[in-house]
ChimeraX commands (.cxc) that place a marker at each C-alpha (Angstrom):
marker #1 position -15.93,35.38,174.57 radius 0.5
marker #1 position -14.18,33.22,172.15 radius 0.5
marker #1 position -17.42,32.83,169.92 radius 0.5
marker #1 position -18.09,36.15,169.95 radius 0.5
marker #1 position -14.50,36.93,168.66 radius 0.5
marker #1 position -15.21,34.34,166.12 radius 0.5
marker #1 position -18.66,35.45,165.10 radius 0.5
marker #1 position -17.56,39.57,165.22 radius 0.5
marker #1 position -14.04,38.85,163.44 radius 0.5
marker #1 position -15.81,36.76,160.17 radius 0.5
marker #1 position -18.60,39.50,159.93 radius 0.5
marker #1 position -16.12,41.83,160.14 radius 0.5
marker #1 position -13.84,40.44,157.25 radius 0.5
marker #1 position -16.87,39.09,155.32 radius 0.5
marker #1 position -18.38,42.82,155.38 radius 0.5
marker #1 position -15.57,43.97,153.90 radius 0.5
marker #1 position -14.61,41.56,151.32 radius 0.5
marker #1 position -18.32,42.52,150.03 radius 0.5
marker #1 position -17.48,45.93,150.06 radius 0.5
marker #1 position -14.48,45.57,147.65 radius 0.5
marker #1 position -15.78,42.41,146.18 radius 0.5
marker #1 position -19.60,44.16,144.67 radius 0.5
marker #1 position -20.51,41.05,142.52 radius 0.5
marker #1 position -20.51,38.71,145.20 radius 0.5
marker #1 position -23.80,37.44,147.15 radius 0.5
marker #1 position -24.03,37.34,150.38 radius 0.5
marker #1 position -24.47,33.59,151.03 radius 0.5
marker #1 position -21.28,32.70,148.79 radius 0.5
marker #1 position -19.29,29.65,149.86 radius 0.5
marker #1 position -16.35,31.58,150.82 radius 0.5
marker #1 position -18.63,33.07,153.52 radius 0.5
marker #1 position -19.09,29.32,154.76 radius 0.5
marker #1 position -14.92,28.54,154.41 radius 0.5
marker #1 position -14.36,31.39,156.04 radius 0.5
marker #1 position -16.37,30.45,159.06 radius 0.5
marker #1 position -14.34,26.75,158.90 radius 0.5
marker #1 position -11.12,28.63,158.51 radius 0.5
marker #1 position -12.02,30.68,161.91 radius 0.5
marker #1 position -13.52,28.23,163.52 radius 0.5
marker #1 position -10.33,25.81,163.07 radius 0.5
marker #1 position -8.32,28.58,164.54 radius 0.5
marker #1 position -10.69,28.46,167.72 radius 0.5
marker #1 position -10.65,25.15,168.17 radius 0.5
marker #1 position -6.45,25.31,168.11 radius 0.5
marker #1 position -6.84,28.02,171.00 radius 0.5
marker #1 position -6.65,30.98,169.63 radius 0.5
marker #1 position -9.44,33.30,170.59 radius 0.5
marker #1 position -7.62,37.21,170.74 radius 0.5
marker #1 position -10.08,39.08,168.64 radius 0.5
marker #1 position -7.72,41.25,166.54 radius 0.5
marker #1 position -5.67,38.05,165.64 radius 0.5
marker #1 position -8.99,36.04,164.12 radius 0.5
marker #1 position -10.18,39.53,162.31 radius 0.5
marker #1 position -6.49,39.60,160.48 radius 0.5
marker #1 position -6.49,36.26,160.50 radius 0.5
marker #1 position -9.95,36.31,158.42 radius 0.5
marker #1 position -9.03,39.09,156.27 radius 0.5
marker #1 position -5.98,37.27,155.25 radius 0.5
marker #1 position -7.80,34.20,154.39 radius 0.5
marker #1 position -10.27,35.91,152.50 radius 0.5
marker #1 position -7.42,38.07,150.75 radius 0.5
marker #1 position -5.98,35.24,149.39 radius 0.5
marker #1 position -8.88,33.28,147.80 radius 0.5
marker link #1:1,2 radius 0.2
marker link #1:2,3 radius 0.2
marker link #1:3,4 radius 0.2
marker link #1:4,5 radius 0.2
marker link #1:5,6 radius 0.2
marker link #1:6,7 radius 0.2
marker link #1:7,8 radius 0.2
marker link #1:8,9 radius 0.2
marker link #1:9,10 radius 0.2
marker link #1:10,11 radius 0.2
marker link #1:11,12 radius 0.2
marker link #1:12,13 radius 0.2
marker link #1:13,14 radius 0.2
marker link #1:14,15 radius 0.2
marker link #1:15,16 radius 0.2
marker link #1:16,17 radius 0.2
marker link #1:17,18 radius 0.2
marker link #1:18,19 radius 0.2
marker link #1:19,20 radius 0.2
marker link #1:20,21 radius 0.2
marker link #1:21,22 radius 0.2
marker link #1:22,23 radius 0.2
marker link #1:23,24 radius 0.2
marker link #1:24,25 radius 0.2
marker link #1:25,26 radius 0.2
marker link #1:26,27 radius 0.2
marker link #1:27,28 radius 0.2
marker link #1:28,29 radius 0.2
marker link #1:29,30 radius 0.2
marker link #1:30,31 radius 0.2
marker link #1:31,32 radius 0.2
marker link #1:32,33 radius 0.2
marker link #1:33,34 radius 0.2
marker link #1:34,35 radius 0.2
marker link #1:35,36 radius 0.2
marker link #1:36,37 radius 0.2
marker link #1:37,38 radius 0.2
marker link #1:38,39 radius 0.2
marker link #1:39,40 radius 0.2
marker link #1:40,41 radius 0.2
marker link #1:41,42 radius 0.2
marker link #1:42,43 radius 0.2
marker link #1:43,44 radius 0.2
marker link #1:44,45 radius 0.2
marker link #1:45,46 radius 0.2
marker link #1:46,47 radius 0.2
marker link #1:47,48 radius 0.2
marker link #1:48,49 radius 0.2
marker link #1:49,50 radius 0.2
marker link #1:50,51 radius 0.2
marker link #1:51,52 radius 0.2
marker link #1:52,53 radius 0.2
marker link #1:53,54 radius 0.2
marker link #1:54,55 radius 0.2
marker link #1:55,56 radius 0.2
marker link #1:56,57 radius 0.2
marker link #1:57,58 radius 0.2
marker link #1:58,59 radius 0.2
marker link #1:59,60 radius 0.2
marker link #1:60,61 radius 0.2
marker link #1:61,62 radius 0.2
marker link #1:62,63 radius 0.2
view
């Protein structure tokens, strides 16, 4: 399950970063560091899908 939380909570945030974000393309490089970012967090343990989707939104919010 833990790369399915990882997969569902970056589509998740990514989705709506575009949403609020409308001059962005899809295959930006904050798409990849996103993916690092919540892949990092997997590979400390953490797999609880809520917790990676605010995790991701956070990380996203702040670039």
């Amino acid at each position: 399950m833990s790369s399915q939380a990882r997969e569902g909570a970056c589509a998740f945030a990514w989705r709506n970063y575009l949403l609020l974000h409308s001059g962005i393309s899809e295959n930006d490089n904050r798409r990849s560091a996103l993916y690092r970012y919540v892949a990092n967090l997997g590979d400390v343990g953490e797999d609880d899908f809520d917790l990676l989707q605010i995790a991701a939104v956070a990380y996203l919010k702040k670039l």
